[in-house]
N, CA, C and O of each residue as an XYZ file, in Angstrom:
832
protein
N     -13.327     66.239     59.764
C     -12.577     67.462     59.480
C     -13.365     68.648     60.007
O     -14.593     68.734     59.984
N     -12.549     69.522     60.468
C     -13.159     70.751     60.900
C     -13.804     71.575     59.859
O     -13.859     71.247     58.674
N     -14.388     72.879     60.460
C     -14.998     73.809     59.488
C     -13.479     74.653     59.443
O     -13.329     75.325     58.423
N     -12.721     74.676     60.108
C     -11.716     75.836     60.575
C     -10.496     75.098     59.440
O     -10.106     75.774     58.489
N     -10.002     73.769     59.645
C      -9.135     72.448     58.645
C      -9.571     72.865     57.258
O      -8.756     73.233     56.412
N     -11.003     72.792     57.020
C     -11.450     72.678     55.794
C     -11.494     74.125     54.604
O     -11.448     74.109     53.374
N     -11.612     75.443     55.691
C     -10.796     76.642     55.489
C      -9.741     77.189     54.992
O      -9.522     77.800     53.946
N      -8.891     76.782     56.199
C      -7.767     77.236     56.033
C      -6.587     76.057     55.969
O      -5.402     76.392     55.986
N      -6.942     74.810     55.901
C      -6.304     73.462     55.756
C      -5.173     73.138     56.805
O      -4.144     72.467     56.714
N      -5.691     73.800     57.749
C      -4.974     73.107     59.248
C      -6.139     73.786     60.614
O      -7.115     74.503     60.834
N      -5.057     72.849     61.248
C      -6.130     73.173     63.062
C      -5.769     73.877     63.253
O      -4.674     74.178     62.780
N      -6.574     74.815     64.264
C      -5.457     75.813     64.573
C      -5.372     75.065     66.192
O      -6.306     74.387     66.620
N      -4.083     75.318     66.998
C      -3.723     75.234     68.194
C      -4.029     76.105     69.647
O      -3.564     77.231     69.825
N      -4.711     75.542     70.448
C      -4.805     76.382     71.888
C      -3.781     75.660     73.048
O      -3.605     74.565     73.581
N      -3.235     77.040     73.061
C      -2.756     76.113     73.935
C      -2.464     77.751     75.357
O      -1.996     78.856     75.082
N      -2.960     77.248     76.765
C      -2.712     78.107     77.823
C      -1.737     77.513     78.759
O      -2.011     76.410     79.231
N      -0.364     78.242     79.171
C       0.063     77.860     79.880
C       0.165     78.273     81.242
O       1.375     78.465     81.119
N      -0.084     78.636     82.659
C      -0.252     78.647     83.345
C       0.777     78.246     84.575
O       0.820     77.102     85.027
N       1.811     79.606     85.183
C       2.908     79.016     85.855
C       2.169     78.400     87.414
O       1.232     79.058     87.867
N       2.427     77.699     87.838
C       2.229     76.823     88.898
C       2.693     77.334     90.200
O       2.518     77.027     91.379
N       3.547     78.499     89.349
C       4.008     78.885     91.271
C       3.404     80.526     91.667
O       3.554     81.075     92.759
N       2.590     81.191     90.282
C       1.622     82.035     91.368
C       0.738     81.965     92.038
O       0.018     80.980     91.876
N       0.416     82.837     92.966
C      -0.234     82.532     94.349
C      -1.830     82.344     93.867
O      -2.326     83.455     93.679
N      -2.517     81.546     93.683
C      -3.646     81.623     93.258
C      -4.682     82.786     94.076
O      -5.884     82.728     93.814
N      -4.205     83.802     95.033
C      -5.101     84.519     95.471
C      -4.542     85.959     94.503
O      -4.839     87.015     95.062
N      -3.880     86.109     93.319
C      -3.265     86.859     92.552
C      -4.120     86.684     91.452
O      -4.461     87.630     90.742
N      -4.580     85.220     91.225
C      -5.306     85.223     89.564
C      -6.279     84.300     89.687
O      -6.555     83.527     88.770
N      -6.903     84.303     90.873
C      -7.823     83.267     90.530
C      -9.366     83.344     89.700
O     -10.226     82.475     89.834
N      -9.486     84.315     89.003
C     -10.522     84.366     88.258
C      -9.714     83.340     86.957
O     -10.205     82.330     86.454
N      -8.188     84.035     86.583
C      -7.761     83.100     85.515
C      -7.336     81.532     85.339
O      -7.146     80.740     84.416
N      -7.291     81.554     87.192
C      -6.726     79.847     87.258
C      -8.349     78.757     86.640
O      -8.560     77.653     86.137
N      -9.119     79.934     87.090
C     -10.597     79.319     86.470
C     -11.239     78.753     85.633
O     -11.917     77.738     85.479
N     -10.792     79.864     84.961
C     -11.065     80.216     83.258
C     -10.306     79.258     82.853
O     -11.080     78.394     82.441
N      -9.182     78.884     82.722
C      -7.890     78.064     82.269
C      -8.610     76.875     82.723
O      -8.492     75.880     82.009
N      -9.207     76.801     83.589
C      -9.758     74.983     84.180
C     -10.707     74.641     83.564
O     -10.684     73.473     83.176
N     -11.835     75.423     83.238
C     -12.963     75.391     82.281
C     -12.895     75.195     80.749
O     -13.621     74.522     80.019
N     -11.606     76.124     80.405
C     -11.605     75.777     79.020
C     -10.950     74.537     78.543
O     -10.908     74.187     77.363
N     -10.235     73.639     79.957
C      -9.609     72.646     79.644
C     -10.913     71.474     79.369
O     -11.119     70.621     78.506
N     -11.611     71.924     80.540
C     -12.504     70.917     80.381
C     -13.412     70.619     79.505
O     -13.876     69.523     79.189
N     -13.726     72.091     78.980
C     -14.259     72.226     77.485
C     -13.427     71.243     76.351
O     -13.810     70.230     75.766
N     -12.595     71.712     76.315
C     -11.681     71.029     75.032
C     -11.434     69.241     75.587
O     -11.067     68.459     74.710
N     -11.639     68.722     76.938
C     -11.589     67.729     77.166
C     -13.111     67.137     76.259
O     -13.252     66.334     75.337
N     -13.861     67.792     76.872
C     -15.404     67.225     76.610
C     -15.669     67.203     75.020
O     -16.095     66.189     74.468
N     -15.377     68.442     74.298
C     -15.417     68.847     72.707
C     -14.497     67.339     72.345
O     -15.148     66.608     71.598
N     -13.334     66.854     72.679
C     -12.705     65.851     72.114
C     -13.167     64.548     72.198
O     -12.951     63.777     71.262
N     -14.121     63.983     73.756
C     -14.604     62.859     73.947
C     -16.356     63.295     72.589
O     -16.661     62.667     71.576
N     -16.777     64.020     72.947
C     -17.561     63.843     71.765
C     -17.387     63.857     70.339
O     -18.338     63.705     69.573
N     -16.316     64.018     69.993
C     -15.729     63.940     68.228
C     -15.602     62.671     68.087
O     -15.748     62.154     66.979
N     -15.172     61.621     69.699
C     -14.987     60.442     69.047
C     -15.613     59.308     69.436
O     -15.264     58.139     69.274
N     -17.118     60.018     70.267
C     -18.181     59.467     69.854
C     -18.802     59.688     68.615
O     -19.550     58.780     68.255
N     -18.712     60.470     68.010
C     -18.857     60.971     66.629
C     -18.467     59.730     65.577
O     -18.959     58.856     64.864
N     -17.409     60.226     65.953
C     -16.269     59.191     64.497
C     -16.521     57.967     64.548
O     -16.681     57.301     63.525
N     -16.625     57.281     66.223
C     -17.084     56.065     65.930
C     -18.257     55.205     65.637
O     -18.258     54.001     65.378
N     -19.596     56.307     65.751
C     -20.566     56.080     65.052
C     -20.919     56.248     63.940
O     -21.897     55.651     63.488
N     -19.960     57.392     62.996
C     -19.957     57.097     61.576
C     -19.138     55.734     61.162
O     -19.281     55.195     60.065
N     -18.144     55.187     62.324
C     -17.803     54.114     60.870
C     -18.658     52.762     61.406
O     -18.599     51.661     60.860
N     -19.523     53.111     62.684
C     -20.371     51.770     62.850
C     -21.546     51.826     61.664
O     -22.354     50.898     61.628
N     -21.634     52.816     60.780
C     -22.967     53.621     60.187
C     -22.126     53.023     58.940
O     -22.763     52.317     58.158
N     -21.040     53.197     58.738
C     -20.391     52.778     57.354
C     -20.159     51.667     57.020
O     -19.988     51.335     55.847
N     -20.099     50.604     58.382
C     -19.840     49.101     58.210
C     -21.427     48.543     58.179
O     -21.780     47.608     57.459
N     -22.290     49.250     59.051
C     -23.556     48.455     58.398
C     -24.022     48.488     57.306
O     -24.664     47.678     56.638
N     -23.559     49.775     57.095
C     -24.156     49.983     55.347
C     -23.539     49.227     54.296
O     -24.145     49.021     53.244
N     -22.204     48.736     54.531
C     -21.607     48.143     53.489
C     -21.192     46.551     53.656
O     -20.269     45.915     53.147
N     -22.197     46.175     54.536
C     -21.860     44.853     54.387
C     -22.181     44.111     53.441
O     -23.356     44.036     53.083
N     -21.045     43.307     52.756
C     -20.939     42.388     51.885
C     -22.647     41.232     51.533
O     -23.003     40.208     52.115
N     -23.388     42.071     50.257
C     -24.912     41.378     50.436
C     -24.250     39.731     50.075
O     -23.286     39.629     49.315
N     -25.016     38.275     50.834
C     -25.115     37.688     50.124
C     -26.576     36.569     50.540
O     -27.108     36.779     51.630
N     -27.035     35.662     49.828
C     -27.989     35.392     50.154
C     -27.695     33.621     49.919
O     -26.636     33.173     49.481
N     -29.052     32.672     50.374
C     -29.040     31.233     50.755
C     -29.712     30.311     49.268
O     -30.110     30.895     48.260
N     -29.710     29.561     49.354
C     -29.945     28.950     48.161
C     -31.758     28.596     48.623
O     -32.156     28.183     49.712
N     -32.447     28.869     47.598
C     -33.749     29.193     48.216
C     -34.589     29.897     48.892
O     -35.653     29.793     49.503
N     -33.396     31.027     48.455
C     -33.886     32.555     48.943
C     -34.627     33.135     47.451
O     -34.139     33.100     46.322
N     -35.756     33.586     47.814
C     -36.342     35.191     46.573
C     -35.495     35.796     46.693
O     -34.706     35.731     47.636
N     -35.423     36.882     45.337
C     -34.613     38.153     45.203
C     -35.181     38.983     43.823
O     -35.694     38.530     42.800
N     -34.970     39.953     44.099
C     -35.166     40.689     42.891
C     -33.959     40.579     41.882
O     -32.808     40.399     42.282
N     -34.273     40.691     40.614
C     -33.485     41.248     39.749
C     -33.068     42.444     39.005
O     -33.905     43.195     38.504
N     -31.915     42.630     38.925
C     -32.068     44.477     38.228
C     -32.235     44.193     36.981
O     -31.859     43.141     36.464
N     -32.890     45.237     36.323
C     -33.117     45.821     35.152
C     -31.934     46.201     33.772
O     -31.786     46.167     32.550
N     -31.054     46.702     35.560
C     -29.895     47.789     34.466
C     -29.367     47.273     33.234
O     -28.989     48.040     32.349
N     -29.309     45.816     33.100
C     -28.543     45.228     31.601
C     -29.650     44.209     31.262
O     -29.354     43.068     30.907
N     -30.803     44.587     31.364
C     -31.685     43.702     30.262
C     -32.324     44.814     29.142
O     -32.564     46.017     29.251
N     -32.486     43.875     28.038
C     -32.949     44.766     26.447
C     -34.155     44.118     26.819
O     -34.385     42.960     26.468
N     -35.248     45.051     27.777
C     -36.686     45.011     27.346
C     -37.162     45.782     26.271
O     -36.602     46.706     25.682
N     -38.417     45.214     26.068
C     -38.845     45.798     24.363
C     -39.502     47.396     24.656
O     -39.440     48.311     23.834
N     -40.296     47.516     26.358
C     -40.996     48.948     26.765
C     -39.797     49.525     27.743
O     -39.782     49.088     28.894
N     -38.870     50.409     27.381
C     -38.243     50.536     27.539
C     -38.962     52.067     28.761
O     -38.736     51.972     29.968
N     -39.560     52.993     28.353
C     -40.305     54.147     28.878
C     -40.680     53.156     30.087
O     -40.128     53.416     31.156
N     -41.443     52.187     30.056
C     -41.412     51.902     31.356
C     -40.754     50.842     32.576
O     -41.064     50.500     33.717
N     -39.697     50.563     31.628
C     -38.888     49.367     32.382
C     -38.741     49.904     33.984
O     -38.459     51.085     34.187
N     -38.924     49.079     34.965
C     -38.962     49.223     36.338
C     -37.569     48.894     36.921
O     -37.452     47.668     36.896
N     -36.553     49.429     37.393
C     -35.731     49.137     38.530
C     -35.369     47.609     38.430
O     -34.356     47.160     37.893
N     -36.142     47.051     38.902
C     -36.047     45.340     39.489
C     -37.486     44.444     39.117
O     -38.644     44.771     39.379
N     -37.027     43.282     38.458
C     -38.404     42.498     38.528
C     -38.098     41.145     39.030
O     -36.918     40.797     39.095
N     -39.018     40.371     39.380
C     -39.070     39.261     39.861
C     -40.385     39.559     40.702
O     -41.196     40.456     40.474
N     -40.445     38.155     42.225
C     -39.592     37.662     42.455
C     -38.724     36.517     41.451
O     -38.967     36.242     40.276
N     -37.656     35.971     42.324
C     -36.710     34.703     41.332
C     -35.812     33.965     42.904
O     -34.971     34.279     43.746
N     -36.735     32.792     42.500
C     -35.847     31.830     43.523
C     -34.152     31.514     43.126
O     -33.761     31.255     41.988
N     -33.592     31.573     43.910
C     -31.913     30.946     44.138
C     -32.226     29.403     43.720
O     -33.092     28.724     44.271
N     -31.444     28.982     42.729
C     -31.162     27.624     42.999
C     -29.885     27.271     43.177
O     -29.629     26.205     43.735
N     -28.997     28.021     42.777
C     -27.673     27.656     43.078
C     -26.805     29.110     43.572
O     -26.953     30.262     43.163
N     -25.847     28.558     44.619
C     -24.765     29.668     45.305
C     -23.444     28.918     44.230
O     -22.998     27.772     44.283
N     -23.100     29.954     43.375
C     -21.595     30.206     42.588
C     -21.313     30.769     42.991
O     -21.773     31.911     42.993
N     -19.727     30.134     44.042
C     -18.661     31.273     44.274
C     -19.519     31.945     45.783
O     -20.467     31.609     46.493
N     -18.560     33.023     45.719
C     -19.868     33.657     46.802
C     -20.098     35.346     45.771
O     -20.532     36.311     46.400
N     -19.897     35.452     44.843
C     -20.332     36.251     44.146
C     -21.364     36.600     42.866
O     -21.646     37.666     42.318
N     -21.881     34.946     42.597
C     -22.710     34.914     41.367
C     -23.802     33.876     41.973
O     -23.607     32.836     42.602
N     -24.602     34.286     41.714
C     -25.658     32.931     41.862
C     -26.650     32.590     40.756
O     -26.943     33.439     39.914
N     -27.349     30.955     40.735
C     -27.866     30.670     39.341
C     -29.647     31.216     40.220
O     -30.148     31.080     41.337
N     -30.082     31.892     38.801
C     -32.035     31.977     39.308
C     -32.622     30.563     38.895
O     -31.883     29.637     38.559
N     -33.701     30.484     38.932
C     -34.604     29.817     38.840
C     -35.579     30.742     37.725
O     -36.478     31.337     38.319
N     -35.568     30.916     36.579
C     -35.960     31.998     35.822
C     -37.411     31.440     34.927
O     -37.265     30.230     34.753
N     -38.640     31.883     34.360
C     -39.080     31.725     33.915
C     -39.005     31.085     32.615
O     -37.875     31.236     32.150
N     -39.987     30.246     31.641
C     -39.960     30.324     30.302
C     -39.523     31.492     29.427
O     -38.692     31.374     28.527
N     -40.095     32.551     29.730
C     -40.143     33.600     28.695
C     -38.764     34.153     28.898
O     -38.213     34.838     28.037
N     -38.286     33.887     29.894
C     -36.486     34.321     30.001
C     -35.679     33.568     29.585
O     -34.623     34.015     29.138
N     -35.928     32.232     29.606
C     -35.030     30.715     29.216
C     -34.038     31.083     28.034
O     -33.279     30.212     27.608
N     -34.035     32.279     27.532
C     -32.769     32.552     26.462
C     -31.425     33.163     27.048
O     -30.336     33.350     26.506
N     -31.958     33.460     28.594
C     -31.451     34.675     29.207
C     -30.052     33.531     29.999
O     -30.274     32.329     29.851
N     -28.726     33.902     30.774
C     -27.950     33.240     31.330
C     -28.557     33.216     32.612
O     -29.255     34.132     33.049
N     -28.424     32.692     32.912
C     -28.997     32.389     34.488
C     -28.221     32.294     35.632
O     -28.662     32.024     36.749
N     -27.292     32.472     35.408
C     -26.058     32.964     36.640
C     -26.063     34.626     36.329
O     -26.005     35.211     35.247
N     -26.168     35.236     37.915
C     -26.370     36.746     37.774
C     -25.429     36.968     39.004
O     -25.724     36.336     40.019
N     -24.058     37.991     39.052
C     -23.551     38.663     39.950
C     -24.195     39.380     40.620
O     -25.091     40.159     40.292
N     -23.508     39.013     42.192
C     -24.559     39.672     43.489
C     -24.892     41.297     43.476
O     -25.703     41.737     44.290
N     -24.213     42.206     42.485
C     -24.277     43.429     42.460
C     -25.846     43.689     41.671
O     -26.351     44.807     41.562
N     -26.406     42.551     41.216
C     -27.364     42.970     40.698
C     -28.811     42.409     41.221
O     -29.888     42.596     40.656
N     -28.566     41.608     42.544
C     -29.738     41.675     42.811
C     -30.297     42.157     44.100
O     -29.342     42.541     44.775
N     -31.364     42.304     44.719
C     -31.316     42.577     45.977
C     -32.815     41.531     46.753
O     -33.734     40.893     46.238
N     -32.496     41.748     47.866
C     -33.259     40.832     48.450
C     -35.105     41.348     48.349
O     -35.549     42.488     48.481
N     -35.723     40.322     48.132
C     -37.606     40.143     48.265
C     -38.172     40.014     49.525
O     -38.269     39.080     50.322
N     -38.614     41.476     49.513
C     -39.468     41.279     50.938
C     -40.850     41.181     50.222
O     -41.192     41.711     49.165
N     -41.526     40.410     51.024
C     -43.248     39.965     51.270
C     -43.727     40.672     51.377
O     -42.956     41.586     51.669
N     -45.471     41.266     51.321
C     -45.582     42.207     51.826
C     -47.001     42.080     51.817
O     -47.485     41.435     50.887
N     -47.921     42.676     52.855
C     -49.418     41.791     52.787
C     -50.242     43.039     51.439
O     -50.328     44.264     51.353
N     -50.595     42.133     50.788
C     -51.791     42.853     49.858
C     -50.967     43.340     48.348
O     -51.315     44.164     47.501
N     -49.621     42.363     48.434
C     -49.048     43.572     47.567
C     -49.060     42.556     46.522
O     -48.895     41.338     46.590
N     -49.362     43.570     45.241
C     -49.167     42.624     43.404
C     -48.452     42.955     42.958
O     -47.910     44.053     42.840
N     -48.216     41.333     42.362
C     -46.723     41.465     41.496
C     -47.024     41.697     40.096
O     -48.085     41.486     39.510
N     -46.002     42.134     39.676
C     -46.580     42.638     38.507
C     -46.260     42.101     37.309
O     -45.053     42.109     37.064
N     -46.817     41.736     36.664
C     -46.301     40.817     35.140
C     -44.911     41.364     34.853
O     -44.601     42.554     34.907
N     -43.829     39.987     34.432
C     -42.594     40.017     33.816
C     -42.459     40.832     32.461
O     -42.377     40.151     31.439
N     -42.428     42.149     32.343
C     -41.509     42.814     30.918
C     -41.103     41.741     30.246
O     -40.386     40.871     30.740
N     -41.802     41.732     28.367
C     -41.082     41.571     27.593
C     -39.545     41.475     27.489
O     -38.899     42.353     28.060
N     -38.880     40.485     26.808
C     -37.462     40.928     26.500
C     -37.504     41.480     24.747
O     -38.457     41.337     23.981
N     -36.367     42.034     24.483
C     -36.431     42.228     22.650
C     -36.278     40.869     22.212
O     -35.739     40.001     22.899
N     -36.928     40.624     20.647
C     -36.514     39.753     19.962
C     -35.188     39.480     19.957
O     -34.408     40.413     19.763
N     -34.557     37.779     20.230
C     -33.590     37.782     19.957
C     -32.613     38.070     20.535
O     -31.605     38.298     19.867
N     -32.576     38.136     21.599
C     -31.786     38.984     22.611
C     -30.358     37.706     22.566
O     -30.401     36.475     22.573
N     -29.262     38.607     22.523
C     -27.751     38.084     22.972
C     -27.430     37.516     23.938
O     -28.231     37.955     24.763
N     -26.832     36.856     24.421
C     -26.280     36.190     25.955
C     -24.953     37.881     25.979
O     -23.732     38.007     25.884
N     -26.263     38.944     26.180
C     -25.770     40.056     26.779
C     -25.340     40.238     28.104
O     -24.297     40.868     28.274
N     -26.129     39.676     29.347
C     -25.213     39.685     30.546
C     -23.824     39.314     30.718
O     -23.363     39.317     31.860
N     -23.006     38.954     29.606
C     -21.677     38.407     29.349
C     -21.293     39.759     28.489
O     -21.827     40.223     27.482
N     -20.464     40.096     29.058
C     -19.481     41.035     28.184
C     -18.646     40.512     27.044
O     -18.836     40.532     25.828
N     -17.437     39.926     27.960
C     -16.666     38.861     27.264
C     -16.111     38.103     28.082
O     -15.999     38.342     29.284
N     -15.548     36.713     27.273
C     -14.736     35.986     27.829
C     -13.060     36.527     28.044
O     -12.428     36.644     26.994
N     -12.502     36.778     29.029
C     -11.376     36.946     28.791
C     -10.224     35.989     29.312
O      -9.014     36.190     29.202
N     -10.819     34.966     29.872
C      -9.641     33.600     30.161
C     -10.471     32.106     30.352
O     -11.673     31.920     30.546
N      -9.454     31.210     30.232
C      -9.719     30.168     30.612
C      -8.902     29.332     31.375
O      -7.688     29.539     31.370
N      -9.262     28.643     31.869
C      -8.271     27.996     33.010
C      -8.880     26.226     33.650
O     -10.097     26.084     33.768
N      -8.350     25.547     33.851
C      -9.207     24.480     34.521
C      -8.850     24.821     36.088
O      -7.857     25.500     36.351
N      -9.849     24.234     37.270
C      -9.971     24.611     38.453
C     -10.819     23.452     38.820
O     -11.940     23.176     38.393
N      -9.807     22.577     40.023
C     -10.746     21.430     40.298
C     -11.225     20.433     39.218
O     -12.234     19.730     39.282
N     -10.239     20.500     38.121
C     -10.681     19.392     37.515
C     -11.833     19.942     36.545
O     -12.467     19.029     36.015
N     -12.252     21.276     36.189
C     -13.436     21.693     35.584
C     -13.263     22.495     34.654
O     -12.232     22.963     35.137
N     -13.384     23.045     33.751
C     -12.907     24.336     32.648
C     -14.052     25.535     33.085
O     -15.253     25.765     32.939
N     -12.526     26.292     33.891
C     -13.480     27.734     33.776
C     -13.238     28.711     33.165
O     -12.136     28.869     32.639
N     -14.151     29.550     33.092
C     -14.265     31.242     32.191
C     -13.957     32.112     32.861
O     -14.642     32.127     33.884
N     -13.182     32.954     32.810
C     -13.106     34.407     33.350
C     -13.939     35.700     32.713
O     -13.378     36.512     31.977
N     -14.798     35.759     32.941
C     -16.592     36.496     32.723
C     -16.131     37.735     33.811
O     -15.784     38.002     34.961
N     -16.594     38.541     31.698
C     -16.802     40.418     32.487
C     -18.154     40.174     32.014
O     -18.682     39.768     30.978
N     -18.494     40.551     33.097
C     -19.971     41.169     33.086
C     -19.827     42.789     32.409
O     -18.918     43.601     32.234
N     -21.711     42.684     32.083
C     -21.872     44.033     30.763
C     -22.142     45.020     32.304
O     -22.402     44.737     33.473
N     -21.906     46.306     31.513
C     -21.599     47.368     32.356
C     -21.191     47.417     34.000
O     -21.696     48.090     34.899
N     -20.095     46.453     34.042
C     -19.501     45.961     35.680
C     -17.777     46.673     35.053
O     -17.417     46.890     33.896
N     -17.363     46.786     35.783
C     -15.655     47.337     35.551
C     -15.047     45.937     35.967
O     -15.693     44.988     36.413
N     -13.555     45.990     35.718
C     -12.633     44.589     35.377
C     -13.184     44.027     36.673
O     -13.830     42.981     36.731
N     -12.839     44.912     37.863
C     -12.921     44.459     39.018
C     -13.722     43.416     39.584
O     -13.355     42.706     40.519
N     -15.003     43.328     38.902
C     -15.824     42.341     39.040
C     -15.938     40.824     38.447
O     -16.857     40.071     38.769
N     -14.674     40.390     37.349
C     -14.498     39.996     36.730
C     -14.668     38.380     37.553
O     -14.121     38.285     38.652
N     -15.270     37.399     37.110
C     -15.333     36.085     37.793
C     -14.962     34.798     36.649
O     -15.163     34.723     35.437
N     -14.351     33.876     37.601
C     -13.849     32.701     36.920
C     -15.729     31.417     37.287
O     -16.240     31.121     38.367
N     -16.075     31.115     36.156
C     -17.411     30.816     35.777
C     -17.140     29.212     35.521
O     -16.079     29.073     34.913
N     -17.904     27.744     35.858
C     -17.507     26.981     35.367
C     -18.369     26.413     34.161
O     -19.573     26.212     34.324
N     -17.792     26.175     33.042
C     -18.174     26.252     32.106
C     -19.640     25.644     31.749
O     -20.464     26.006     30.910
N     -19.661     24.601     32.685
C     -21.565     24.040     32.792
C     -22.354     24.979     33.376
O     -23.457     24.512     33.661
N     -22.156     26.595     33.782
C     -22.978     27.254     34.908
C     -23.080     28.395     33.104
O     -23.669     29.431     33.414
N     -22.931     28.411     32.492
C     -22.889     29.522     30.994
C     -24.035     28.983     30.041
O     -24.414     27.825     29.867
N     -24.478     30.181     29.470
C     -25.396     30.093     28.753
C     -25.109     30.771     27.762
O     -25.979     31.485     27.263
N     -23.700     30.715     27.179
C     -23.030     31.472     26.381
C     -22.334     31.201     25.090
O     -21.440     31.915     24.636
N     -23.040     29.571     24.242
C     -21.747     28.384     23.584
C     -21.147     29.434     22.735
O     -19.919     29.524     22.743
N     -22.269     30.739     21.553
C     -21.676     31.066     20.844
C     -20.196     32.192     21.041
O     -19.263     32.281     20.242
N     -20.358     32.929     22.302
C     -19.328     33.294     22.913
C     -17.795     32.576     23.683
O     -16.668     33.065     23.768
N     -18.235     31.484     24.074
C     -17.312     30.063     24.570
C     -16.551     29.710     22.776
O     -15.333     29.543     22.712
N     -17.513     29.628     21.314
C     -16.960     28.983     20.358
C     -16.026     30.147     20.101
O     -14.892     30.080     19.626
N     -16.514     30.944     20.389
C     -15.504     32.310     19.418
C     -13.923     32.554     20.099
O     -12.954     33.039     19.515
N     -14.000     31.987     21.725
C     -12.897     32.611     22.334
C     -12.091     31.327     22.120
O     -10.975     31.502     21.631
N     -12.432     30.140     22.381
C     -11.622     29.383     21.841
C     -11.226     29.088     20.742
O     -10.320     28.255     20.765
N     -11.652     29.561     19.390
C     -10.996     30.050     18.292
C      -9.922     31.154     17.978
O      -9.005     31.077     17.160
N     -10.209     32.098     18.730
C      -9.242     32.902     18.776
C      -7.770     32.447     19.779
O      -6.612     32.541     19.370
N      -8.104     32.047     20.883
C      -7.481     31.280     21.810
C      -6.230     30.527     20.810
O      -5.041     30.816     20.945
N      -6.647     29.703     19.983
C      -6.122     28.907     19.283
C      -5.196     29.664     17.884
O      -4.004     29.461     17.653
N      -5.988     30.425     17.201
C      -5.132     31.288     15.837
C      -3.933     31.980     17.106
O      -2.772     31.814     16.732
N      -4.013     32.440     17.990
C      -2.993     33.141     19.036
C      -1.962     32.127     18.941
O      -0.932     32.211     18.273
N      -2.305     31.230     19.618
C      -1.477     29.934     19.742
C      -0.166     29.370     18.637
O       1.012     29.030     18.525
N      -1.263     29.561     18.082
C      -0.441     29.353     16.068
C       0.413     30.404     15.880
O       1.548     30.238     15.433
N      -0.171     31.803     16.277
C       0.918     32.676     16.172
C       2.077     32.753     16.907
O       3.039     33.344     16.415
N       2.150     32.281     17.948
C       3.306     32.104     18.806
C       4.251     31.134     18.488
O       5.237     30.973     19.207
């Protein structure tokens, strides 16, 4: 968009017309001028869309779809774990090997003891890839709180079989619907959330 569009919320128009049948020894300073500014506005237009098309080559690299290999490192985010030092919880910890590709949107870690309460299938929005790096320390795994919930689960909001398997339709905690994934029920670390929805599942049932 222009500075001039963004103003006054339109282009404005040039336009010179130029009759063809005066004698160019009558105006030729203007037949000039008129040739120059064409070529101007030729040139001003081939560079807008060298422009444009390097912002959306700039917009497709940036947004390509992350996903990673089974036996890949990655970091993990922070944003939905209840650590106990909260003042200094960091961004991302790990590293955490891939052991399993779910879907192409969730994958299972390879997670420590001291996490083993934690679900271990994590949507790709939350992790990002582990680079190496010479000389560099890792830094001890953050505490979790006592007791911690199979909080990376929001809720269950369906069930369905698929392939012969019973799956979950899993909102993830602070993700919008949009992210919402069908989970198969051996990949959850969730029974007391799984017992509750199929109880309710069922009083529904009765009510109908």
């Amino acid at each position: 968009m222009s500075p001039f569009k963004a103003l006054y919320g339109y282009d404005p128009e040039f336009h010179v017309d130029v009759a063809d049948d005066i004698p160019e020894r009558e105006i030729p300073a203007a037949k000039d001028r008129v040739r120059k500014l064409h070529e101007l506005r030729q040139t001003l237009r081939e560079q807008l869309i060298k422009i444009q098309e390097r912002q959306i080559k700039y917009y497709n690299e940036r947004h390509t779809p992350k996903t990673f290999k089974r036996g890949s490192l990655v970091k993990l985010s922070t944003r939905n774990l209840k650590l106990k030092d909260k003042k200094l919880q960091p961004r991302f910890i790990g590293p955490f090997r891939i052991t399993e590709v779910i879907g192409s949107q969730a994958y299972r870690l390879a997670l420590p003891q001291q996490y083993g309460r934690l679900h271990d299938v994590f949507p790709v929005q939350l992790l990002e890839e582990y680079y190496v790096r010479d000389r560099q320390e890792t830094l001890p795994l953050p505490e979790l709180e006592d007791n911690p919930d199979e909080y990376e689960i929001e809720e269950i909001r369906g069930k369905r079989t698929i392939k012969g398997k019973i799956h979950y339709l899993i909102k993830w905690t602070g993700w919008p619907s949009e992210y919402n994934q069908w989970i198969p029920e051996d990949d959850m670390n969730a029974p007391r959330m799984i017992q509750a929805f199929d109880k309710a599942a069922k009083r529904k049932r009765r009510k109908e």
